[in-house]
C-alpha positions in Angstrom: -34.6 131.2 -20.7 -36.5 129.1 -17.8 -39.4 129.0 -20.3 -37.5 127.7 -23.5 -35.6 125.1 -21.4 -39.3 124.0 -20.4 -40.4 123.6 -24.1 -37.4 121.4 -24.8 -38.0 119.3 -21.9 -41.5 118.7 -22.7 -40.9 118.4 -26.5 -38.1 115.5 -25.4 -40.5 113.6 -23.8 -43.1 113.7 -25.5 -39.9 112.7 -28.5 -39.2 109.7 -26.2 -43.1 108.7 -26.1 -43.6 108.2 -29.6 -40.3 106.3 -30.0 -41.8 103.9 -27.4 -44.8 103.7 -28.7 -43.6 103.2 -32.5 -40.9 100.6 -31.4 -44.0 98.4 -29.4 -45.5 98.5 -32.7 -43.1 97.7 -34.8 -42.1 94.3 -32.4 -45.6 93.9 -32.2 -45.7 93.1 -35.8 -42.4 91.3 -36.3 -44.0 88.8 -33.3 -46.8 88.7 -35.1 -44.9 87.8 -38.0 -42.7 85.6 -36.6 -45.8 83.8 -35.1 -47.4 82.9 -38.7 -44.5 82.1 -39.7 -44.3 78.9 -36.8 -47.6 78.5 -37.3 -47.6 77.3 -40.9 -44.0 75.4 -40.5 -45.4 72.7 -37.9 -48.5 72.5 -39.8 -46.3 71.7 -42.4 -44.3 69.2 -39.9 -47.7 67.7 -38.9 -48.9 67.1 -42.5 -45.0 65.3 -43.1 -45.4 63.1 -39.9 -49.4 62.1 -40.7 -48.3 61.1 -44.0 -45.5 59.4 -42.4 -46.9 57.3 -40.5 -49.7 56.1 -43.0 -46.5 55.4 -45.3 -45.2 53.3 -41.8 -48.7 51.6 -41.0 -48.8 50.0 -44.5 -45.5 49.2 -44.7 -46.0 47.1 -41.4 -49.6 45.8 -42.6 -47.6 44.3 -46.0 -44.7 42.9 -43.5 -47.5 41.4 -40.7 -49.6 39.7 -44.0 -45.8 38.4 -45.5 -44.8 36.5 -42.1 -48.4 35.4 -41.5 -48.4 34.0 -45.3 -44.7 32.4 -44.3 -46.0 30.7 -41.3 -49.1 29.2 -43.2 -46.8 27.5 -45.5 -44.0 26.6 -43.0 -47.5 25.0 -41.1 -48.9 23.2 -44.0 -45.4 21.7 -45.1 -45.1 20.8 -41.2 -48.4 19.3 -41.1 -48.1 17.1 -44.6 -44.4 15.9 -42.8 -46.5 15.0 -39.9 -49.4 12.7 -42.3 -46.4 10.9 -44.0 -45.0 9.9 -40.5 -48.2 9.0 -39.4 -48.8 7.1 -42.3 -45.7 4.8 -42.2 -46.4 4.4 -38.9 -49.6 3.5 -39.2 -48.2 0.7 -41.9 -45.4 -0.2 -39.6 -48.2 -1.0 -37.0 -50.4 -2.6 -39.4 -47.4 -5.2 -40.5 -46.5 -5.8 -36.8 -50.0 -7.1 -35.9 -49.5 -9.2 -39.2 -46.5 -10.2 -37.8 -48.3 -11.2 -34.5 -51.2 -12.9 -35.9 -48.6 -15.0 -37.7 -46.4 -15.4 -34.3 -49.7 -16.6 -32.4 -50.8 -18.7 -34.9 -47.2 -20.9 -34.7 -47.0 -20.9 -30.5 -50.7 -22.4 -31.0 -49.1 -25.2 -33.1 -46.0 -25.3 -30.9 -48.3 -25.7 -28.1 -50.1 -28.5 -29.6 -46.6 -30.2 -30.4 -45.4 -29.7 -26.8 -48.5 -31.1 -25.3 -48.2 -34.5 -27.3 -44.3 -34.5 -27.1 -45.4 -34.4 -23.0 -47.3 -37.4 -23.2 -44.6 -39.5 -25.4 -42.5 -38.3 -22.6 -44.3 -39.4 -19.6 -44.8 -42.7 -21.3 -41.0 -43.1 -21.6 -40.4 -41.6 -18.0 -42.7 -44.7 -16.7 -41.0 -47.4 -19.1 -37.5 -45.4 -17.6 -38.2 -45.8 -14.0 -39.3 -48.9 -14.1 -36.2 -50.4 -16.1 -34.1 -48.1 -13.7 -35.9 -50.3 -10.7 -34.5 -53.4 -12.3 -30.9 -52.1 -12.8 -30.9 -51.0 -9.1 -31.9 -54.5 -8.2 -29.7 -56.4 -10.0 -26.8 -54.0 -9.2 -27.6 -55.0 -5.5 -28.0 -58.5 -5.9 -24.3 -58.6 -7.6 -23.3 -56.4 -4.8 -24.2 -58.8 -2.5 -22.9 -61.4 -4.5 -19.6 -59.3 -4.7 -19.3 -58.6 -0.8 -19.9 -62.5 -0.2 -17.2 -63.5 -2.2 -14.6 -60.9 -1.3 -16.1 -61.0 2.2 -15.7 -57.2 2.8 -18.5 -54.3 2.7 -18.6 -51.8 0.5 -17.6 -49.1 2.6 -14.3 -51.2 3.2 -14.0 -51.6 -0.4 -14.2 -48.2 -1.5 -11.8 -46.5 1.7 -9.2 -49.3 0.1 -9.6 -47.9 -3.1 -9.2 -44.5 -1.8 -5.8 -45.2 0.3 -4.5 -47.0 -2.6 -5.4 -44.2 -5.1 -4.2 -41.6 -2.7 -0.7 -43.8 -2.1 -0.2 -43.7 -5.5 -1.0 -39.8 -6.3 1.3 -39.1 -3.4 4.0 -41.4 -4.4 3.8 -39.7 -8.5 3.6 -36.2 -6.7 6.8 -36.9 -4.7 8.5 -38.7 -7.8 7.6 -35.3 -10.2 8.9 -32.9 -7.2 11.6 -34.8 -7.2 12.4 -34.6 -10.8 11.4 -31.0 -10.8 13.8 -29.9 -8.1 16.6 -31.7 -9.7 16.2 -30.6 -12.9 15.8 -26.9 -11.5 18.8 -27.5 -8.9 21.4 -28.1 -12.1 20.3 -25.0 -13.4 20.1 -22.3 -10.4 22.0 -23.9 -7.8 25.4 -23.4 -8.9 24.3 -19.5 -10.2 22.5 -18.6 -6.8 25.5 -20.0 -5.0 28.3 -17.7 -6.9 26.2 -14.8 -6.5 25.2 -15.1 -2.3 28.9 -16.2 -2.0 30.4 -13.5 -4.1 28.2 -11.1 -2.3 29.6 -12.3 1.3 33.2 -12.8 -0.1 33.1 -9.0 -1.3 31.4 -7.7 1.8 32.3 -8.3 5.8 30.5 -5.6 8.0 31.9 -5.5 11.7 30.1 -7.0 14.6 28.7 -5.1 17.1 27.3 -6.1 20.3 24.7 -4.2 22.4 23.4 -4.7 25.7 20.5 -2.8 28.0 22.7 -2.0 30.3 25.7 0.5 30.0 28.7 0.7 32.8 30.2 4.3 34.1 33.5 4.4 35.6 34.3 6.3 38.6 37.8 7.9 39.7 36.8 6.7 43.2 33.9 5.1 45.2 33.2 8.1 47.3 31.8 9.6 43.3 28.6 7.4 44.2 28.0 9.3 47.4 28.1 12.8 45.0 25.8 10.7 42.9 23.2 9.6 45.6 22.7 13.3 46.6 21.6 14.6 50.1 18.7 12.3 50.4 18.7 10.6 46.8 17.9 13.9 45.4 20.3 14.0 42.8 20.0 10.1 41.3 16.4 11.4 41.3 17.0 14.3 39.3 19.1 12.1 36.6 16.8 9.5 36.6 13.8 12.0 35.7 15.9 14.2 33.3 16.9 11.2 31.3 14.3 8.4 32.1 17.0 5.8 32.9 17.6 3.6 36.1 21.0 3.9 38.1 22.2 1.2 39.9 24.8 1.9 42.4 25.7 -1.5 44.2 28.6 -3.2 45.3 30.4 -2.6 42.1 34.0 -0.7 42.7 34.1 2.0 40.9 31.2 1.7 38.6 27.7 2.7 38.2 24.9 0.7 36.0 22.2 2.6 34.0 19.9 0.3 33.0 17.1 0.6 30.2 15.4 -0.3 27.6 15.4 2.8 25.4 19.5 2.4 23.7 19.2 6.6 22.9 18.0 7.5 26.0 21.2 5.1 27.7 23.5 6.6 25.3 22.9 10.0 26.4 22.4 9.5 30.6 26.4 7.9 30.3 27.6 10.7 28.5 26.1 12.9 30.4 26.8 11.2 33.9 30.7 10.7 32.3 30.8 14.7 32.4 29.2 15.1 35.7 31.3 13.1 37.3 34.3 14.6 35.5 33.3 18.3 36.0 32.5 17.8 39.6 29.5 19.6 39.9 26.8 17.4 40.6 23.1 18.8 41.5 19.8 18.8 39.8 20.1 22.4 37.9 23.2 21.2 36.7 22.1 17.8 35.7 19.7 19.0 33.8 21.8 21.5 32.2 24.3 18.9 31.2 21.1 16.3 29.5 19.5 19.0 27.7 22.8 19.8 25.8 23.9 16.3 25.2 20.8 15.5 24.0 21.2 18.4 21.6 24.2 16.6 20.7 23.1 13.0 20.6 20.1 14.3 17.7 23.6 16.3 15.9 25.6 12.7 16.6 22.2 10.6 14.9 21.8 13.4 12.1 25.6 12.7 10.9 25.3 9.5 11.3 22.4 8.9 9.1 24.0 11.2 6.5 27.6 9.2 6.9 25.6 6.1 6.0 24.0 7.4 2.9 27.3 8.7 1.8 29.0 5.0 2.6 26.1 3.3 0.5 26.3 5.8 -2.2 22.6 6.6 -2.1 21.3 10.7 -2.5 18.0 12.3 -2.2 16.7 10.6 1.0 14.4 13.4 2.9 16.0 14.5 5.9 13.2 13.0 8.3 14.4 9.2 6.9 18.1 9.7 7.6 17.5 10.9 10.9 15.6 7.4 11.2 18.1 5.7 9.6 20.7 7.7 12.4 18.5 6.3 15.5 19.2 2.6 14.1 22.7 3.1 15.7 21.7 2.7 18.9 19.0 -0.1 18.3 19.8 -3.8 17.8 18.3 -7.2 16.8 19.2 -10.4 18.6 22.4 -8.4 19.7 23.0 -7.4 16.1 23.1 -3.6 15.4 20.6 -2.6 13.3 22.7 0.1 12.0 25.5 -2.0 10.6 23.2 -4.5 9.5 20.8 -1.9 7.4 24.1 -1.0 5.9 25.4 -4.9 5.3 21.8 -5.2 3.8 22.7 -2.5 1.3 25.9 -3.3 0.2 24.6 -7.0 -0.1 22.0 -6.0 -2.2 23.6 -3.8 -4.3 26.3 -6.5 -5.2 23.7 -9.2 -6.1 21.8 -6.6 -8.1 24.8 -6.1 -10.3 25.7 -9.5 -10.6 21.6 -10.3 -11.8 21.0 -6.8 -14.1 18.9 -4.9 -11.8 19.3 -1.5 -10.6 22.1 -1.5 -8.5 21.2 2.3 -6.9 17.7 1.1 -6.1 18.7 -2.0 -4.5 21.4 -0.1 -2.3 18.3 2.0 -1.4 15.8 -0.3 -0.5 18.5 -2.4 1.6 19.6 0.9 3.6 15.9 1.6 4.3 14.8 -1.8 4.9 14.5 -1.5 8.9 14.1 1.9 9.1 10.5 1.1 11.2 12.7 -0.4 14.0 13.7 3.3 14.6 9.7 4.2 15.4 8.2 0.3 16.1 8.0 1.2 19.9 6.0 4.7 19.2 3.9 3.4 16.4 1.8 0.4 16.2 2.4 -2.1 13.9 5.4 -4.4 12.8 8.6 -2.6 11.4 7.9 -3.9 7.9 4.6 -2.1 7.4 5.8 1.0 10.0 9.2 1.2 7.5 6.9 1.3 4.1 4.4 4.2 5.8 7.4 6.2 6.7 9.0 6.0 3.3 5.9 6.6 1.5 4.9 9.7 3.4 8.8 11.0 2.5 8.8 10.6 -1.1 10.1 7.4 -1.8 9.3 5.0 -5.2 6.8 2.5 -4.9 9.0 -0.4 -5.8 11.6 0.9 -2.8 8.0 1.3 -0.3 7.4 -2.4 -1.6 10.8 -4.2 -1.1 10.7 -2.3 2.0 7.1 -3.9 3.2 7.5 -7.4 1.8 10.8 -8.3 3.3 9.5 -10.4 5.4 7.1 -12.0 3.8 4.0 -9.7 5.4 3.0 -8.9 1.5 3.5 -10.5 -1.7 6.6 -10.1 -3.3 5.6 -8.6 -7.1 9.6 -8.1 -8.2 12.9 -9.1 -8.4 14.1 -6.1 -6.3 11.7 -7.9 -3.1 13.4 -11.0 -3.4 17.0 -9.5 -3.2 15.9 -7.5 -0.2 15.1 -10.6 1.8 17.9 -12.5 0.8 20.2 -9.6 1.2 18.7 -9.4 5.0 18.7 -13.2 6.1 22.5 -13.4 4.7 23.4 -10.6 6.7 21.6 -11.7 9.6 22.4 -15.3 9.2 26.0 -15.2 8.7 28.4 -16.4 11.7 28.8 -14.1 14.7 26.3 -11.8 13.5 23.5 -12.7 16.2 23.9 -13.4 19.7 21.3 -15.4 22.0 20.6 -16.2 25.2 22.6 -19.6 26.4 19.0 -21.0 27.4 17.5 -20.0 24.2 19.1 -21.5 22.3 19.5 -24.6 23.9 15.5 -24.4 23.9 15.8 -23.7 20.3 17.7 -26.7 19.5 15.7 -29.6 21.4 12.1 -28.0 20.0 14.0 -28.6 16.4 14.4 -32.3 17.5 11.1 -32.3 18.8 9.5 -31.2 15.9 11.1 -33.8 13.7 10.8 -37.2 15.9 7.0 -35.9 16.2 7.0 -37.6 12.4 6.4 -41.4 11.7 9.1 -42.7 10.7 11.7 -40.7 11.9 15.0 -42.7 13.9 16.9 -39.6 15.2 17.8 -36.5 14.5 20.7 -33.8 15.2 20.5 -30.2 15.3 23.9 -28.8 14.3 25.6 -25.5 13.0 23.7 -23.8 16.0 20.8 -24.8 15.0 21.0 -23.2 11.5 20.3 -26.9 10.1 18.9 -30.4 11.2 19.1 -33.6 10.3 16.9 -36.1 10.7 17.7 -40.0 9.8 14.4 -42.2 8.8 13.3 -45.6 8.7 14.4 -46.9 5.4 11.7 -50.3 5.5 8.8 -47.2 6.6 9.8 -44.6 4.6 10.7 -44.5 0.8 12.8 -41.5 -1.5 10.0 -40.7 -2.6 8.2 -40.6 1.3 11.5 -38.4 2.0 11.4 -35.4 0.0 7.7 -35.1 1.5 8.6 -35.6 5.3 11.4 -33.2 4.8 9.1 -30.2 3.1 6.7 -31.6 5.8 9.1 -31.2 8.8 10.3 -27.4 7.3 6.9 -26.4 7.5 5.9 -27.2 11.0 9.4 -25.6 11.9 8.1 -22.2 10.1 4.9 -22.5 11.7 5.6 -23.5 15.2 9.5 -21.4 15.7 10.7 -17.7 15.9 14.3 -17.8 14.3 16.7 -15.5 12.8 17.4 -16.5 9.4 16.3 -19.8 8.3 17.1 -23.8 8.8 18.4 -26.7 6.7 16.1 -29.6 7.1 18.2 -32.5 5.6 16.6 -36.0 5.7 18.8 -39.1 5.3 17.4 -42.4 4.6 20.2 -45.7 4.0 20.0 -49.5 3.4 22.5 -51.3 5.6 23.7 -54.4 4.8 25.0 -56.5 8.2 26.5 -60.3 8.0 28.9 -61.6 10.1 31.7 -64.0 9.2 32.4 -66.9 11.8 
């Protein structure tokens, strides 16, 4: 049994052997296969690409000898373009030379001409000079002849001829003025009159008088002592706070801030009002109290700037300009506030405006911002004019507002009818009765410089300064000075006024020249 289980064992494997061995074969022979079978397919793939390519190479070798036969031609036609420029150059050339030989050939000729056309002339220059040496000699023999007989020089002669001609021209100047402003006068006088008069009739602002100082009452005289402080510290302390002088004198029952700055016055009396009221005076309280009245003071300027706007009838202004316009409450002009008069100006303006055509709303808005510098003129440099037209510009305002705003008076040209109204809107508003206030010695110095200034003219008797000085009149010679010599000496005398005074508003220069007739019966 062990032996048979042997045999089968052995028989197996030798079995499994010659499966091996025939399956090696038989892949051997299908690689083999296989391997032919690749051969001959990319010898095929080689013979496809090699013909291919030959196919490619001649197809490119027809292409390269097509373009290079296309750029021979393109060449040759560019090149027989190029011969026919070159030709008609070459003839434009050719018949510009003609043209030159011909040119040359006619300056030769001109040449000749000039040169003999020189010597006719210096012939004639001779013959010229010498006849102009005779007429110079017998212009100064009759010359002589002339001065002899008149028995006055030339010189004398000809400064006679020039005062007489100048005489004359003066005396048809004054004559067509004359006629001018007459003929003009029919024609605007009476219209300009209605409207400045309508304008004054339909407005009347209040009059409001400032000062530098401000007064404070006290309930009693022992207040000042409170006031003073242990040692002055507390006037200190209110002085410094609000930057305003106290003066505590002799006064009952007062006290006198004094200074320049109107806002900075307003706002040390309120405050000192409610110090003295409350009681509690010392410098943490002082300070206290300034700081929130001038929180108030900038609320009080704010409404008042927008109060004014609303009283005009003007909208839009930026916020920065009605504050500026608020501050003008507390400034004034020759004792006129500026305030009231920004707001005359407006309402002035507005009702000539309507009565000429223009626009009424534009008017009423240059007029209200007309002195809107005088709120800044001490913190920026410059007059209020130019200071006024910055501010506006910066804020968004029309140019035709900026310019009424800057020509007002008279520092730029005035371009419309809106610049005009402005001014005349401001010098009726500052010229009318009670409006400004001046010092007693000013104006007395006002009035005798206008008197000097007209007897500093020839011809001139007397003359009166009247209506407080808002016109003079001046009485002439009538055997030194004629009509026509009047209208003259009075522009004359109005022009040395405007040159040589500072005035609010302006000045009637009336010149009065009578023949009297005397006789006496005995």
């Amino acid at each position: 049994m062990k032996i048979s289980l042997n045999i089968f064992i052995v028989i197996s494997s030798i079995s499994a052997f010659i499966g091996l061995l025939v399956g090696f074969y038989g892949r051997k022979k299908f690689a083999e296969s296989r391997l032919r079978t690749a051969e001959s397919t990319s010898q095929r793939i080689i013979e496809e690409a090699e013909k291919k390519a030959e196919i490619l190479r001649k197809e490119a070798l027809l292409q390269a000898k097509d373009k290079l036969y296309q750029a021979k031609s393109e060449f040759e036609k560019e090149t027989v373009g190029r011969r026919e420029e070159l030709q008609a150059e070459e003839k434009r050339l050719h018949q510009k030379e003609t043209n030159l030989d011909k040119k040359v050939e006619l300056i030769d000729f001109k040449d000749v001409e000039i040169s003999r056309r020189e010597k006719d002339l210096s012939g004639k220059e001779r013959l010229v000079a010498e006849q102009q040496k005779q007429y110079d000699e017998l212009i100064e023999k009759q010359r002589i002849k002339l001065e002899t007989i008149a028995r006055i020089s030339s010189e004398e002669a000809k400064r006679m001829l020039v005062e007489s001609m100048e005489s004359e021209a003066k005396h048809e100047a004054a004559k067509r003025i004359r006629a001018i402003e007459e003929e003009t006068r029919e024609l605007s006088d009476k219209k300009a009159k209605e409207i400045i008069s309508l304008a004054v009739q339909r407005y009347a602002g209040d009059y409001v008088a400032e000062r530098t100082v401000s007064v404070v009452n006290l309930p009693n005289d022992e207040m000042k002592g409170r006031i003073i402080g242990r040692e002055g510290r507390n006037i200190r302390a209110i002085e410094a706070a609000t930057g305003i002088d106290l003066i505590i004198d002799d006064t009952p029952e007062a006290v006198i801030l004094s200074g320049f700055n109107p806002i900075r016055r307003e706002i040390a009396r309120i405050a000192l009002e409610r110090l003295v009221s409350d009681g509690r005076i010392h410098p943490a309280r002082i300070e206290e109290v300034v700081q929130k009245v001038e929180q108030e003071m900038n609320t009080t300027i704010r409404e008042a700037g927008e109060q004014a706007t609303f009283d005009v009838g003007v909208h839009g202004i930026h916020p920065e300009l009605i504050k500026l316009i608020g501050r003008l409450k507390f400034r004034t002009s020759f004792a006129q506030n500026v305030y009231q008069h920004s707001i005359e100006v407006a309402f002035l303006g507005g009702i000539m405006a309507s009565e000429l055509g223009v626009d009424v709303k534009q008017a009423k808005r240059a007029g209200l911002l007309h002195d809107i510098g005088k709120a800044l003129d001490h913190e920026v440099e410059g007059s209020h004019a130019r200071i006024g037209a910055d501010m506006a510009k910066k804020h968004g305002e029309s140019s035709i507002v900026i310019h009424a705003i800057a020509s007002h008076h008279g520092e730029e040209p005035m371009e419309t009818l809106l610049d005009i109204l402005i001014q005349a809107a401001d010098a009726l508003s500052g010229a009318r009765p009670g409006a400004r206030r001046e010092m007693l010695e000013t104006y007395v110095k006002r009035l005798d410089d206008l008197e000097k200034i007209a007897n500093s003219f020839p011809g001139v008797d007397k003359s009166y300064a009247i209506q407080a000085g808002r016109e003079i009149r001046v009485i002439v010679q009538n055997e030194k000075v004629s009509d026509e010599e009047s209208l003259m000496l009075c522009k004359d005398i109005a022009h040395k006024i405007e040159e040589e005074l500072t005035y609010p508003g302006q000045i009637k220069v009336i010149v009065i020249r009578e023949n009297r007739a005397v006789e006496y019966a005995r």
